[in-house]
C-alpha positions, 0 to 999 in steps of 0.5 A: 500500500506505501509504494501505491500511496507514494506513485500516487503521490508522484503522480500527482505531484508530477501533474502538478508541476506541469499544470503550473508549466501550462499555466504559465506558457498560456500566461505568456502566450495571452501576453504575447498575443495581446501585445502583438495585436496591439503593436499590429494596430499602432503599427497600421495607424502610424503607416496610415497617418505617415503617409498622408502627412508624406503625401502632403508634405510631397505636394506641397513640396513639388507645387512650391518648386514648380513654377522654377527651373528647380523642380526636379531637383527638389523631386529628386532630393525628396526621392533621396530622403524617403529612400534614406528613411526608408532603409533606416527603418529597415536595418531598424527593424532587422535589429529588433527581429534579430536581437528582440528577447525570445517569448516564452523565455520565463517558461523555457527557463522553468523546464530548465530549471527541472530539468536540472532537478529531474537530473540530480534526482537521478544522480543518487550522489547529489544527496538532494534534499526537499528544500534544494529546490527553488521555490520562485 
């Protein structure tokens, strides 16, 4: 009856653990999402809103040089800019895909973390104790 008891236990245990993993990668995933989904929407009003101020800015821009021999020169300046813009947003934004912190890295280091437990319980040499263990 002890060894049943103390499979159980593990049991139990064991599930607890992983319902507290679950728990905390569907925390950071409802982050995730929800932050993503905020960033889309700011990200599609700032896209709307620049390009109407660019569009302007452009107009006005090419009325005012128009009636002189510098025309297309400011056109081509202004060109020059929003490509100079344009490629500085873009390393920008290969930056912060290549270098951004991993999602989910508070839950990959908790697996981590017992992983390493699961490995010195299984090391009969390590002399583990109960209070070993982290508690976060």
């Amino acid at each position: 009856m002890a060894l049943r008891q103390s499979v159980g236990d593990l049991a139990s245990t064991l599930l607890s653990i992983v319902g507290t993993r679950l728990e905390l990668f569907s925390l950071e995933a409802s982050e995730q999402k929800s932050r993503l989904i905020t960033l889309l929407a700011m990200a599609f009003a700032m896209l709307l809103f620049l390009t109407l101020a660019l569009l302007v800015f452009s107009i006005a821009v090419a009325l005012y040089f128009w009636p002189t021999d510098h025309r297309y020169m400011a056109l081509y300046v202004l060109a020059l800019v929003y490509g100079a813009v344009g490629i500085g947003l873009l390393l920008t934004v290969r930056s912060k895909l290549l270098y951004s912190p991993m999602p989910f890295a508070a839950t990959v280091d908790e697996l981590r973390r017992d992983l390493a437990l699961v490995e010195r319980l299984r090391d009969p040499s390590s002399g583990l104790n109960e209070d070993d263990r982290e508690l976060p």
